[in-house]
C-alpha positions, 0 to 999 in steps of 0.5 A: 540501476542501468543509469548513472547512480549520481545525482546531479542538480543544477545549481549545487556542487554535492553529488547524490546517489540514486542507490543510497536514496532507493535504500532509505525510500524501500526502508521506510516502504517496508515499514508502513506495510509490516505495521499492517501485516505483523499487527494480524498475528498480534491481535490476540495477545493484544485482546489478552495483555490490554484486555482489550474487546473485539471491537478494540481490536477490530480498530487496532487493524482498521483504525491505522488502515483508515488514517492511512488512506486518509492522508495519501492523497493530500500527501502526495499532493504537498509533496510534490508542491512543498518537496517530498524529502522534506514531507518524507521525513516529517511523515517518518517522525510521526510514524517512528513516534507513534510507534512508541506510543504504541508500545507503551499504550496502557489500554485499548483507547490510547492504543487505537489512538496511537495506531490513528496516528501511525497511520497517518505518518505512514500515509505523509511519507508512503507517497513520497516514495513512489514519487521520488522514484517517479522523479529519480529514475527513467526508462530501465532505472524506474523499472528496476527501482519500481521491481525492488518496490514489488519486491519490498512490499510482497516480502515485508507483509508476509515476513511481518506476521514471521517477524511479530510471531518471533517476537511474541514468542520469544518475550512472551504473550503478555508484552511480546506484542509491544515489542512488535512496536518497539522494533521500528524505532530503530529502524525509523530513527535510522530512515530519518538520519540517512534520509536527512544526509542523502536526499536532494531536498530539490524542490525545497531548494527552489521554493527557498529560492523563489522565496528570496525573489518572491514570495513563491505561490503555493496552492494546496486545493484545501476544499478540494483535499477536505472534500476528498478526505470526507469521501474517503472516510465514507468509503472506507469506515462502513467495511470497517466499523460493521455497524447498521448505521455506517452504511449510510455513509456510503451513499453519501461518499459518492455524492461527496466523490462527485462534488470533489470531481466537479470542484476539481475541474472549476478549480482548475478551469480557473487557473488554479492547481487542483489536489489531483489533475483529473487529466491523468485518468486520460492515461489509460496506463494508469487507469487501467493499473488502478483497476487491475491492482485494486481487483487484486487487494480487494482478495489477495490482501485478505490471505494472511489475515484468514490464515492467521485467524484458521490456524490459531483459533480453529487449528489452535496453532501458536502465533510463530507458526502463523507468522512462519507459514508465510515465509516461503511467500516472502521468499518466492514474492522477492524472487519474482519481484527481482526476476521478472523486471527484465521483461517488464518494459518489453512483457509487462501487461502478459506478465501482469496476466500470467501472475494473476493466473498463478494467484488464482491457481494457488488460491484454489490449491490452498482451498484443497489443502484446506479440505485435505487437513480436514478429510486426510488429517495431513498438516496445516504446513502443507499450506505453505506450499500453495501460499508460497505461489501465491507470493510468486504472482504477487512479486511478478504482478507488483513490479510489473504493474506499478512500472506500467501504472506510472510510467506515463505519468509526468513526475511533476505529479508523481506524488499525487499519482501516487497517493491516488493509486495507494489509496484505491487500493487501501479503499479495496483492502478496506472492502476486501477485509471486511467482505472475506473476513464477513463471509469467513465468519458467517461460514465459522457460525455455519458450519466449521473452520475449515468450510469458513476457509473453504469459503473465504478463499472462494471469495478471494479466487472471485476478486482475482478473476475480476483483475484478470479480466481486467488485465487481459482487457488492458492487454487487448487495448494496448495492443490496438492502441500502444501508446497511452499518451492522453491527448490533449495533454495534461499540461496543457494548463501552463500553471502545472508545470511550474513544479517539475523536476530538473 
């Protein structure tokens, strides 16, 4: 990865390797995402094999996304107090069981309840990998680990929906989808052995070992994680359940969002260590990544869901050529993800902005694909083309800024930072599902499907521009100002560096 592959902990005479310890990480990454994107393609023969009720489904997809962003932050959290291999693994058992679950779910309520808890594994070990990253790499290393990550999350959502529509396909409607289950216990069972036999587990070491001297403290901010999990909820519950009385919520999230805030800087003005160290906001880097990638989900996240709905209910295309439509998007997506990474440390906010750029560019020629398949009759395939772009800027634009968003951040809050940033963005998938797939509809009972198209996209190109703004911002405060080293630091409460890595 540019540096030694060894890792070297003081102490012990086992030698860890960098590479081996990436590879589990990006396994159990690809996961997460591909229990959201193959779920896309499965839905109507879910609806058909559980007789299951739009409401049931629309909570197949939301349900598992909400228990996500739940668990992100307080995750990364316990991880990086109580050790993230530890927590990784644990976050993999409950995933890989719940995914059974799933499979053998005998209707839509045991179902949902599965996914709920699906979704709360993947919310315990997604943060762990960032932060391991964060914690086992530096310099060139990171961006290279960080580029692979791009490449991972890009090419599992759009190889998801390829992979379920094979698998429904090939075993049929009526139980195709629980096999979409059934295929991560292998590879989840796979991730918890070799993680067992190639993680350092450096921290837990360490909180053994102050344990024999000492009980070590350990302060996990539980008013300040159940404040935080209440404002997350209400954020994200009203895109998804679309019901009159959910909005409420969302005036009462921000005042529960502002009494976290001000908890957080009495718990820490007391000595204590918060769930999220307010101070890493001071790292314009990280700020300014958090509003760039969130623009992002809030429309480009909804892509494959609109085209998955297009193809198979208004062009009546069957859930393999659904899911294969984005196989160009993976390809592209992992080949810019690997690519680009060379430029990252020297280009990265220039290539940020010329992603989005092409994301934009591509949206707009998907929408006159669009309107092609409905005035010149030509095929639906010919949106491969433009999607396939779309997977480009998407690859560049992952890898580039994860690497810029963390890479001020101290790895003593790696897995914080981490569950913070995943979760502004799960909060904008939330919003950006809800919002695109909302005008879709409406547009459906309007007028056609491919105006519903047409206007869904509009959205999305909408959301883009937004992050490009953004982003071209960034750049302009980078370049008069280079460095984003917050001052005064955020260390400067000694108790904070009680955890950091070796």
């Amino acid at each position: 990865m540019g540096e030694r592959d060894e890792i070297r902990i003081e102490g012990r005479d086992r030698v860890f390797d960098r590479r081996r310890v990436l590879f589990v990480l990006l396994l159990a990454m690809a996961m997460s995402l591909m229990a959201v994107s193959s779920v896309n393609v499965a839905l109507p023969t879910i609806e058909e094999g559980l007789g299951a009720s739009a409401s049931d489904i629309q909570w197949v997809l939301s349900g598992y996304a909400l228990a996500f962003g739940i668990t992100l932050i307080p995750a990364g959290r316990a991880g990086d107090v109580l050790g993230r291999g530890s927590w990784f693994i644990v976050g993999m058992v409950v995933f890989v069981l719940a995914s059974l679950a799933c499979g053998l779910a005998s209707d839509p309520l045991a179902l949902n309840a599965a996914r709920l808890v699906q979704g709360v594994g993947a919310g315990i070990y997604s943060p762990q990998v960032t932060g391991m990253i964060q914690q086992y790499f530096s310099g060139g290393g990171r961006a290279r680990a960080f580029s692979l990550l791009g490449f991972v999350v890009a090419a599992s959502v759009a190889v998801g929906p390829v992979l379920s529509g094979t698998i429904i396909e090939a075993v049929g409607h009526t139980h195709g989808w629980r096999w979409t289950f059934f295929t991560y216990l292998p590879v989840g069972v796979l991730g918890i052995v070799l993680a067992a036999l190639w993680f350092p587990f450096e921290t837990e070491r360490r909180l053994r070992a102050a344990g024999r001297v000492g009980r070590p403290r350990v302060d996990l901010d539980p008013v300040g994680t159940a404040l935080m999990a209440l404002a997350v909820t209400g954020l994200m519950f009203p895109f998804m359940a679309r019901s009159a009385w959910a909005w409420l919520l969302l005036p009462l999230a921000l005042v529960v969002l502002w009494g976290w805030v001000q908890w957080e800087r009495r718990y820490t003005a007391a000595g204590h260590e918060p769930l999220i160290d307010l101070e890493l906001f001071r790292y314009r880097s990280f700020r300014n990544g958090i509003a760039v990638s969130g623009s992002v989900f809030l429309g480009v996240t909804s892509t494959f869901v609109v085209v998955a709905i297009f193809l198979q209910s208004g062009l009546g295309a069957g859930a393999l050529a659904a899911g294969m439509i984005g196989l160009p998007n993976a390809i592209l997506s992992g080949f810019a993800a690997i690519y680009t990474v060379r430029f990252v440390m020297e280009h990265g906010r220039r290539l940020v902005i010329i992603a989005i750029g092409v994301m934009i560019a591509s949206t707009l020629v998907s929408l006159l694909v669009a309107l092609l398949i409905e005035s010149a009759g030509i095929s639906f395939w010919w949106l491969a083309a433009p999607l396939a772009f779309i997977g480009l800027g998407m690859g560049a634009l992952g890898s580039a800024n994860q690497t810029l968003s963390m890479q001020d951040i101290p790895p003593v809050h790696g897995g914080a930072a981490s569950g913070l940033k995943q979760t502004v963005e799960r909060i904008a998938t939330a919003m950006g599902n809800a919002v695109i797939t909302g005008v879709f509809f409406l547009t459906v009972g309007l007028a056609d499907w491919v105006d519903a198209f047409v206007a869904a996209f509009a959205a999305v190109t909408v959301c883009l521009t937004l992050a490009l703004l953004l982003a071209v911002g960034d750049a302009r405060q980078h370049r008069l100002r280079p460095s984003s080293s917050p001052d005064p630091s955020p260390s400067s409460n000694p108790r904070r560096g009680r955890h950091s890595t070796f």
